[in-house]
N, CA, C and O of each residue as an XYZ file, in Angstrom:
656
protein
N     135.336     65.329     68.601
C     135.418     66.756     68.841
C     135.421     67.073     70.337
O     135.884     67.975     71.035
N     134.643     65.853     70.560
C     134.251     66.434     72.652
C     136.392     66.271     73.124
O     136.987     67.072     73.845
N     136.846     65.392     72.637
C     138.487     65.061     73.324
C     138.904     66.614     72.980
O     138.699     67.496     73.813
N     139.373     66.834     71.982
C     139.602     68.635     71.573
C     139.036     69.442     72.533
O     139.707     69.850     73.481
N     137.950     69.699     72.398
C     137.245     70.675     73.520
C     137.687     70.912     74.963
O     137.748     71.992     75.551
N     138.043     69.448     75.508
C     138.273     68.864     76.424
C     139.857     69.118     77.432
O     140.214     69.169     78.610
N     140.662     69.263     75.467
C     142.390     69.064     75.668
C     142.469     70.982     75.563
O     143.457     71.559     76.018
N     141.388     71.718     74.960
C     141.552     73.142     74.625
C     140.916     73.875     76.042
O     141.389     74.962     76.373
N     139.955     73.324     76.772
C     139.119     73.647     77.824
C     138.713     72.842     79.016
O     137.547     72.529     79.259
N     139.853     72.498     79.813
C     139.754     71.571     80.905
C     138.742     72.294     82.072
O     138.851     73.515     82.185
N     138.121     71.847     82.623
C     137.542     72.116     83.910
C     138.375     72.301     84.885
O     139.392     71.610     84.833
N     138.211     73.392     86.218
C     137.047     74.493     85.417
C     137.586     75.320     84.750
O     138.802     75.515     84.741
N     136.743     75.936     84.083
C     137.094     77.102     83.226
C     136.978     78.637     83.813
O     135.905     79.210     83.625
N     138.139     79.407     84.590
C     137.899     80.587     85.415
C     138.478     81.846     84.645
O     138.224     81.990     83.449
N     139.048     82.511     85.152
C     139.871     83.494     85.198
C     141.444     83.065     84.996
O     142.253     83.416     84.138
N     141.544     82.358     85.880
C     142.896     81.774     86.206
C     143.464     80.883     85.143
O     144.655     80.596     85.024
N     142.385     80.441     84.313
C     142.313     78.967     83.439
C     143.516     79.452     82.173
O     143.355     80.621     81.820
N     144.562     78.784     81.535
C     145.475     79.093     80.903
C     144.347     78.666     79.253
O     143.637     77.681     79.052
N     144.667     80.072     78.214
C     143.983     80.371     77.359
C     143.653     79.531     76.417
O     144.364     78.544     76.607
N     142.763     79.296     75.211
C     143.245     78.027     73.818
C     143.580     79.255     72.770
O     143.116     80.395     72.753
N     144.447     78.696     71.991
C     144.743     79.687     70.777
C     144.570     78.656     69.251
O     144.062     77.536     69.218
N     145.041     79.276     68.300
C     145.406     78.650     67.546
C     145.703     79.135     66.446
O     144.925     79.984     66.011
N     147.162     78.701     65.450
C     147.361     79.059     64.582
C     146.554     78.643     63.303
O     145.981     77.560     63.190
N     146.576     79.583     62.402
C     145.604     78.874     61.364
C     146.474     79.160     59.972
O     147.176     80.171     59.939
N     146.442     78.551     59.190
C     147.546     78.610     57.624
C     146.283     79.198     56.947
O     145.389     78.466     56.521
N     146.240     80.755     56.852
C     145.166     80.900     55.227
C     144.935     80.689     53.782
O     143.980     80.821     53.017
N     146.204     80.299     53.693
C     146.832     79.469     52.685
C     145.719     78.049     52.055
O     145.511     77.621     50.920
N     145.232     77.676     53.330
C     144.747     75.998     53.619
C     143.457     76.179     53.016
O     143.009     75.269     52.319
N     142.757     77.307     53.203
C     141.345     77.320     52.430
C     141.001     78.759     52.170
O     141.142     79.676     52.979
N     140.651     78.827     51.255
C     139.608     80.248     50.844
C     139.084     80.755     51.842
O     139.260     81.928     52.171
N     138.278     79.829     52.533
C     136.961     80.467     53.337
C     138.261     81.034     55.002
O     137.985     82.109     55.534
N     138.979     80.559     55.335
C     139.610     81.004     56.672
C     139.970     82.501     56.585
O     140.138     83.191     57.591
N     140.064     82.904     55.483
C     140.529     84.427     56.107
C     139.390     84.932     56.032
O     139.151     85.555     57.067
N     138.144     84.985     54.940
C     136.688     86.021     55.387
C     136.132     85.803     56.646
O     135.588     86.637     57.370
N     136.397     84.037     56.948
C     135.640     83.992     58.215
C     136.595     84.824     59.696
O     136.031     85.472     60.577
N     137.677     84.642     59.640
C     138.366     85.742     60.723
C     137.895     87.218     60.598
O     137.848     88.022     61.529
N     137.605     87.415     59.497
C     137.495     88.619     59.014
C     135.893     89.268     59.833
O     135.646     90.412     60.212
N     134.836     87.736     59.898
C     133.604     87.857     60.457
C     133.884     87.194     62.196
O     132.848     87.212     62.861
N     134.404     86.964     62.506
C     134.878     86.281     63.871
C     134.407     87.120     64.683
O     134.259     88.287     64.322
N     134.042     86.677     66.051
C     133.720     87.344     66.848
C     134.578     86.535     68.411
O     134.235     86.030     69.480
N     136.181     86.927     67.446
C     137.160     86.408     68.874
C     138.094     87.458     68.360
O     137.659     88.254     67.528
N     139.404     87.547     68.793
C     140.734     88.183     68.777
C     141.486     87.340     67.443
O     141.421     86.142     67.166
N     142.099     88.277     66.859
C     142.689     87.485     66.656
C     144.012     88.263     65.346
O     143.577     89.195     64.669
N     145.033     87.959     65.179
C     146.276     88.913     64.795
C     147.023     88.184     63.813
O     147.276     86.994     64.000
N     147.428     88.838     62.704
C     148.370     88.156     61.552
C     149.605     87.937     62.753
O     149.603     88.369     63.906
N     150.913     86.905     61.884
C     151.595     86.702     61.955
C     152.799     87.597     61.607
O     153.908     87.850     62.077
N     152.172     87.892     60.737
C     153.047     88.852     59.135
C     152.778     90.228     60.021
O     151.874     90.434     60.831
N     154.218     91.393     59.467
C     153.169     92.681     59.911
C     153.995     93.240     58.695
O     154.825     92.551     58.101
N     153.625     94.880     58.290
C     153.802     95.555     57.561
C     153.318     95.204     56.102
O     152.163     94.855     55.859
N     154.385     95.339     55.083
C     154.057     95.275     53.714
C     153.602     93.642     53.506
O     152.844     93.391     52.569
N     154.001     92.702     54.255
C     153.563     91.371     53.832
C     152.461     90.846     54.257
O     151.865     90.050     53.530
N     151.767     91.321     56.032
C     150.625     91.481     56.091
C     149.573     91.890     55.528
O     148.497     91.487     55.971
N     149.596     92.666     54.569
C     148.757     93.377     53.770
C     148.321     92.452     52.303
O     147.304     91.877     51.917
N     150.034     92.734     51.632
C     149.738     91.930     50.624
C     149.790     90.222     50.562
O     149.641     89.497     49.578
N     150.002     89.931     51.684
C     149.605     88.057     51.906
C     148.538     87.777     52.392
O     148.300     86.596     52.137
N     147.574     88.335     53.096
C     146.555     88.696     54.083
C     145.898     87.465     53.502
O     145.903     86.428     54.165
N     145.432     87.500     52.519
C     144.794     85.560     52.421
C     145.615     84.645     52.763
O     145.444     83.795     53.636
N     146.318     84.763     52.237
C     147.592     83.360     52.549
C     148.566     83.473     53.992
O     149.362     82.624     54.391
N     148.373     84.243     54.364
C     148.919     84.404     55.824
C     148.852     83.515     57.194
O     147.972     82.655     57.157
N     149.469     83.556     58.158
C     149.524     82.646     59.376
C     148.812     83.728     60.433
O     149.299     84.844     60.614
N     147.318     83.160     61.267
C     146.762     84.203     62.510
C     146.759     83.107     63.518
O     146.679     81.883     63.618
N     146.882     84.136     64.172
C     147.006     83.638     65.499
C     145.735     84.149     66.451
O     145.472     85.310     66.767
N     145.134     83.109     66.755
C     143.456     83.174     66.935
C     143.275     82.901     68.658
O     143.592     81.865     69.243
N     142.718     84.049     69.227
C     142.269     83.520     70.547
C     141.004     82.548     70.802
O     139.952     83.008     70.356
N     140.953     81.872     71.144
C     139.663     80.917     71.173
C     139.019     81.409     72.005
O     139.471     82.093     72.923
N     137.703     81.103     71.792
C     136.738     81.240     73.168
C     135.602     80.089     73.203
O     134.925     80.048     72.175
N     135.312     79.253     74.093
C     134.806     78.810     73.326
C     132.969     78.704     73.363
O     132.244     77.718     73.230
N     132.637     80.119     73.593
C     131.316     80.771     73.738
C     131.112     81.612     72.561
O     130.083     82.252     72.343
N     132.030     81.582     71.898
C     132.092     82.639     70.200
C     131.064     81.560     69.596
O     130.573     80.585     70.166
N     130.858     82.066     68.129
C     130.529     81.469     67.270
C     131.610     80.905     66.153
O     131.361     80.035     65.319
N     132.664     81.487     66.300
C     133.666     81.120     65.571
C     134.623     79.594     66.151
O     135.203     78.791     65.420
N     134.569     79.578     67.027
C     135.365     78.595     67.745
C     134.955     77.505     67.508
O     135.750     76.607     67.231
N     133.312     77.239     67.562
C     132.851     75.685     66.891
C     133.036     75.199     65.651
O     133.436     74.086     65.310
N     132.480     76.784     64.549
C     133.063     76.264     63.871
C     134.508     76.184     62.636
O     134.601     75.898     61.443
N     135.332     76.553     63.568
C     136.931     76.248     63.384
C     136.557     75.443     63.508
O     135.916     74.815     62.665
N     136.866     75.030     64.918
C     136.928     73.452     65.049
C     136.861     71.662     63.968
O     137.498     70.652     63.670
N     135.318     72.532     63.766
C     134.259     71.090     63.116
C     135.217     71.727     61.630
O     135.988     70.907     61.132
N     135.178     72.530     61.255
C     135.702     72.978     59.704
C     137.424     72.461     59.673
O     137.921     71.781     58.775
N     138.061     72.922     60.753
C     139.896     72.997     60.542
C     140.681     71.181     60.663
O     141.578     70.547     60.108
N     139.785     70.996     61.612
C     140.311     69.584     62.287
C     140.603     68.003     61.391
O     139.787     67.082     61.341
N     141.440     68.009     60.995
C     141.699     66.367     60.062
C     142.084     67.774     58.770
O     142.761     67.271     57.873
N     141.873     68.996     58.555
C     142.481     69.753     57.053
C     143.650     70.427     56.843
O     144.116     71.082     55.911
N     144.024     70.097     57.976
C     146.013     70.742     58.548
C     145.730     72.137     58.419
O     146.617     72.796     57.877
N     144.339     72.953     58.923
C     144.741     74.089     58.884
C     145.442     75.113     59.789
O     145.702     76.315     59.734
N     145.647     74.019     60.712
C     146.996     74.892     61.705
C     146.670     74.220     62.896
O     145.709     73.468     63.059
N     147.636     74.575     63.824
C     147.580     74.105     65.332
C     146.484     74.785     66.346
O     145.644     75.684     66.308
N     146.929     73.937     67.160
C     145.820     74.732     68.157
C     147.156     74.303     69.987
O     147.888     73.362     70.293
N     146.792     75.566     70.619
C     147.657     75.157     71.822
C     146.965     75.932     72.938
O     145.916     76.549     72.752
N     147.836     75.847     74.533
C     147.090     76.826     75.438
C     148.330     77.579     75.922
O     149.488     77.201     75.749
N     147.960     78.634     76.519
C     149.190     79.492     76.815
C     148.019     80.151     78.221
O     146.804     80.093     78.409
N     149.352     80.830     79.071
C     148.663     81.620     80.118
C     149.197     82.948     80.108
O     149.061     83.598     81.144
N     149.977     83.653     78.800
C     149.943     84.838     78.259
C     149.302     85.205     77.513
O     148.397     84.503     77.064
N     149.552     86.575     77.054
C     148.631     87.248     76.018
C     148.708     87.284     74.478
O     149.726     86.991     73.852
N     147.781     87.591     74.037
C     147.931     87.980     72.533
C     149.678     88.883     72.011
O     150.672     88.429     71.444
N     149.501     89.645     72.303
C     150.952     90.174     71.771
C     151.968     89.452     72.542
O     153.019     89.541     71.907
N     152.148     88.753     73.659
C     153.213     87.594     74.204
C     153.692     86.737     73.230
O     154.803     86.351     72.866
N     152.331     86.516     72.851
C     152.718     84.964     71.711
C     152.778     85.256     70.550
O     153.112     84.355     69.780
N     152.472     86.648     69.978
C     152.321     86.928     68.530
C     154.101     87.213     68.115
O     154.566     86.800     67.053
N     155.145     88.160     69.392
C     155.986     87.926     69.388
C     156.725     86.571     69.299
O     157.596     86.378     68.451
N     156.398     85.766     70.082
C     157.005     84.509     70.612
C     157.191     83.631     69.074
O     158.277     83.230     68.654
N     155.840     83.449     68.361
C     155.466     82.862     67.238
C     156.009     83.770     66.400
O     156.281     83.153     65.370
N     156.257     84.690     66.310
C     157.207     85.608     64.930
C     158.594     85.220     64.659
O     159.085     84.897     63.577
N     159.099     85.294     65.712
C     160.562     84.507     65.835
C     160.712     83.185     64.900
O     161.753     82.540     64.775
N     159.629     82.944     64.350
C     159.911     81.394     63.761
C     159.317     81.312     62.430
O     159.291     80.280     61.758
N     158.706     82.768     61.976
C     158.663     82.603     60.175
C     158.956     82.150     59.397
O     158.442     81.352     58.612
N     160.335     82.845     59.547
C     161.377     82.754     58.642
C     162.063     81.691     59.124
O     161.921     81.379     60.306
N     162.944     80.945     58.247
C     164.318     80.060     58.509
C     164.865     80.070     57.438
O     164.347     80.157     56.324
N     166.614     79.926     57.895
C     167.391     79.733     56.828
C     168.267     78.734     56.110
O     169.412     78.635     56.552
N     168.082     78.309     55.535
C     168.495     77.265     54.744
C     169.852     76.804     54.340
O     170.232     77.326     53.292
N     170.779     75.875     54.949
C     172.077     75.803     54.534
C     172.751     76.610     53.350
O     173.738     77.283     53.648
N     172.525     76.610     52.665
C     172.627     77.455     51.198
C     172.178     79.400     51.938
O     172.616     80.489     51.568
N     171.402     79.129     52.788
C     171.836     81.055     53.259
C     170.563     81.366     52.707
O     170.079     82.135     53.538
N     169.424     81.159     51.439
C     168.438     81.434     51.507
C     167.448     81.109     52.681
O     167.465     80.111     53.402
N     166.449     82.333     52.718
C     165.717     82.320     53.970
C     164.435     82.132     53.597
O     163.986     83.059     52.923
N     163.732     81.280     53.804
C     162.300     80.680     53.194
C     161.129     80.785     54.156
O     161.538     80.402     55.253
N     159.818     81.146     54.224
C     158.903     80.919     55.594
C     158.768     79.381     55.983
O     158.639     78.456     55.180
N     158.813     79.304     57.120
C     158.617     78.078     57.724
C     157.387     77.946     58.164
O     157.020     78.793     58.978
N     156.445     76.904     57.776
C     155.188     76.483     57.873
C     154.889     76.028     59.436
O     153.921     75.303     59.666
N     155.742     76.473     60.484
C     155.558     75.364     61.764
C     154.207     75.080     62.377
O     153.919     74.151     63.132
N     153.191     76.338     61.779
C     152.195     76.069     62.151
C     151.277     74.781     61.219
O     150.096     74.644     61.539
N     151.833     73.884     60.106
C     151.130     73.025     59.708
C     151.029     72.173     60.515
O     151.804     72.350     61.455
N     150.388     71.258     60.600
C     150.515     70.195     61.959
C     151.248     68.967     60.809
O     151.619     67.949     61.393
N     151.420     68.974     59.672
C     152.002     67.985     58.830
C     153.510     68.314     59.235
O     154.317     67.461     59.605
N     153.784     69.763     59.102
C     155.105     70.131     59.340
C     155.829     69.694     60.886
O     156.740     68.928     61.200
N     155.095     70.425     61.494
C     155.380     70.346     63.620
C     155.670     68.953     63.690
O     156.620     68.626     64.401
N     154.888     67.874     62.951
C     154.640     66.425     63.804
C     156.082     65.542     62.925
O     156.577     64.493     63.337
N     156.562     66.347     61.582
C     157.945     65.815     61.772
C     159.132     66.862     62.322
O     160.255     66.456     62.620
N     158.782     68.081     62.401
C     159.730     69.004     62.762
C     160.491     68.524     64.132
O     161.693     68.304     64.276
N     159.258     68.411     65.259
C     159.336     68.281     66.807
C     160.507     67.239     67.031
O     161.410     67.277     67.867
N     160.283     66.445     66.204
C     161.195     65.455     66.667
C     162.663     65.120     66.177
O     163.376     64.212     66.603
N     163.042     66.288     64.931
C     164.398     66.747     65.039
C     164.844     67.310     65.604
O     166.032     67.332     65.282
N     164.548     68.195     66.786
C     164.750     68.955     67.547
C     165.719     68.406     68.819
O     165.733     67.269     69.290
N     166.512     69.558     69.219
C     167.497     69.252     70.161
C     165.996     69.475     71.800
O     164.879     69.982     71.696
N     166.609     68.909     72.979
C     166.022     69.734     73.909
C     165.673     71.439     74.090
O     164.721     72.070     74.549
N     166.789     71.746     73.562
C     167.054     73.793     73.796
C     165.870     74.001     72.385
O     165.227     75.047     72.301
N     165.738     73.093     71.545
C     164.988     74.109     70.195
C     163.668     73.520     70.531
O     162.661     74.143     70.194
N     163.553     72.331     71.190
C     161.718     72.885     71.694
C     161.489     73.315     72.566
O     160.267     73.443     72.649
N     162.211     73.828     73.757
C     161.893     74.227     74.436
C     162.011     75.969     74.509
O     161.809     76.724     75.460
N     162.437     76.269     73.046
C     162.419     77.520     72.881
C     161.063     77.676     71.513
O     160.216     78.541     71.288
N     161.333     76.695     71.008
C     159.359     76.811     70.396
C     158.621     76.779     71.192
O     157.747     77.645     71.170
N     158.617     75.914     72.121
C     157.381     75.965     72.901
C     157.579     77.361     73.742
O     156.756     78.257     73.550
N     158.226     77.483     74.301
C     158.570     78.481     75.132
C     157.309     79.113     75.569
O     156.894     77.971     75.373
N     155.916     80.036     76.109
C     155.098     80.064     76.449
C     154.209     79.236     76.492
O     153.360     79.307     77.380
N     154.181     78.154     75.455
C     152.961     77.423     75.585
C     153.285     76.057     76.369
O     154.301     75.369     76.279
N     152.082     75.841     77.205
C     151.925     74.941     78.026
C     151.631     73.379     76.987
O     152.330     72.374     76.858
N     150.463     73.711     76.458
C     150.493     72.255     75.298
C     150.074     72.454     74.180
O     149.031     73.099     74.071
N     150.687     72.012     73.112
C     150.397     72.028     71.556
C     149.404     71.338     71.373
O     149.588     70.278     71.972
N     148.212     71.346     70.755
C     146.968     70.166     70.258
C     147.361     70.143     68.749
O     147.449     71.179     68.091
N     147.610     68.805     68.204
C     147.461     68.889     66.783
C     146.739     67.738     66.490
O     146.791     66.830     67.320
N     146.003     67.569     65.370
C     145.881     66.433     64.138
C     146.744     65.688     63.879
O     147.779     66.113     63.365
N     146.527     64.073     64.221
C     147.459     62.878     64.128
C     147.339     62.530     62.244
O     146.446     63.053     61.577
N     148.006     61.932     61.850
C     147.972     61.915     60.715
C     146.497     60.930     60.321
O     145.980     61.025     59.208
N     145.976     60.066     61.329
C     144.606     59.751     61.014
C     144.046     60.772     61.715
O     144.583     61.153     62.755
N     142.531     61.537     61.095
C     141.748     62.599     61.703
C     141.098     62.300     63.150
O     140.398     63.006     63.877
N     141.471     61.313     63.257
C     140.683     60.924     65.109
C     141.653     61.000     65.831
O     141.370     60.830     67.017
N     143.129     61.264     65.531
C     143.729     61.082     66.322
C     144.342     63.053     66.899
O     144.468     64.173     66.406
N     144.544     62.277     68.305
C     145.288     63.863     68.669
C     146.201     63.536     69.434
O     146.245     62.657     70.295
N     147.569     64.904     68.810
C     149.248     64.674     69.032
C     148.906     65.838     70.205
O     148.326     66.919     70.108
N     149.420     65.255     71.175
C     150.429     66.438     72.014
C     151.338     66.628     72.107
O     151.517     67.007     73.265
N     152.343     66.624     71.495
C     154.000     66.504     71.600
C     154.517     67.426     73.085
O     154.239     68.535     73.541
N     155.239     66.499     73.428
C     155.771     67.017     74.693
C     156.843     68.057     74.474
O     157.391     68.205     73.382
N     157.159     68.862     75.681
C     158.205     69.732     75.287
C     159.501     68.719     75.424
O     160.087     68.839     74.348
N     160.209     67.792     76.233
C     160.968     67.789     75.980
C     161.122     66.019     75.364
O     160.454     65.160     75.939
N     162.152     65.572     74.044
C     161.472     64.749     73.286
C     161.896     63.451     74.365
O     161.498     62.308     74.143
């Protein structure tokens, strides 16, 4: 857990220091959406309007970390090795990235149906990333400085680079 902490909160930690976020799948467990619901960080659906509402358990948030909350530890110790979403740092804001990350819900499917795209699973990202041309990660990544995910063994941690 100390490497995470470490890869989410480098020294020092100022003003200046580029943020930790993280996506979370509510989908992944029961308990993730009451506990956002009790959080004492930021934090914003993916979804907005009629599907925010009625998906609101099963939904994708996008979570500011802090990591002086009470919520942030335990994400952490709770999410980590259960694919419940990524974690990255950015040196924009909440609505920067809530845009940035909307752009990538949806995708459409040779056949023309349009299905949600899970990119925030870290099962999904860690084969997605690496079909990718240069231009399509570097337009996923596009604000964020580094992705933290769950290696497919739970001790391990992926940073996938932006460019492959």
């Amino acid at each position: 857990m100390n490497d995470l902490m470490d890869a989410l909160w480098p020294t020092p930690l100022d003003e200046a220091a580029p943020r930790a976020y993280a996506i979370l799948d509510a989908a992944r467990d029961d308990g993730i959406y009451p506990a956002l619901l009790a959080a004492d960080c930021e934090w914003q659906c993916l979804y907005r309007g009629d599907a925010a509402v009625t998906m609101a358990e099963v939904a994708p948030y996008l979570v500011a970390l802090d990591p002086a909350s009470k919520f942030t530890p335990w994400l952490l110790e709770k999410a980590w090795g259960n694919s419940w979403g990524v974690f990255f740092v950015a040196t924009v804001k909440m609505e920067a990235l809530r845009a940035h990350f909307r752009r990538f819900i949806m995708a459409r499917l040779p056949d023309g149906r349009s299905v949600y795209f899970r990119f925030y699973d870290p099962r999904v990202l860690r084969v997605y990333l690496p079909t990718c041309t240069t231009e399509e990660r570097e337009m996923l990544f596009g604000p964020v400085l580094r992705f933290v995910m769950e290696g497919e063994q739970k001790e391990t941690l992926v940073f996938p680079p932006v460019s492959p």
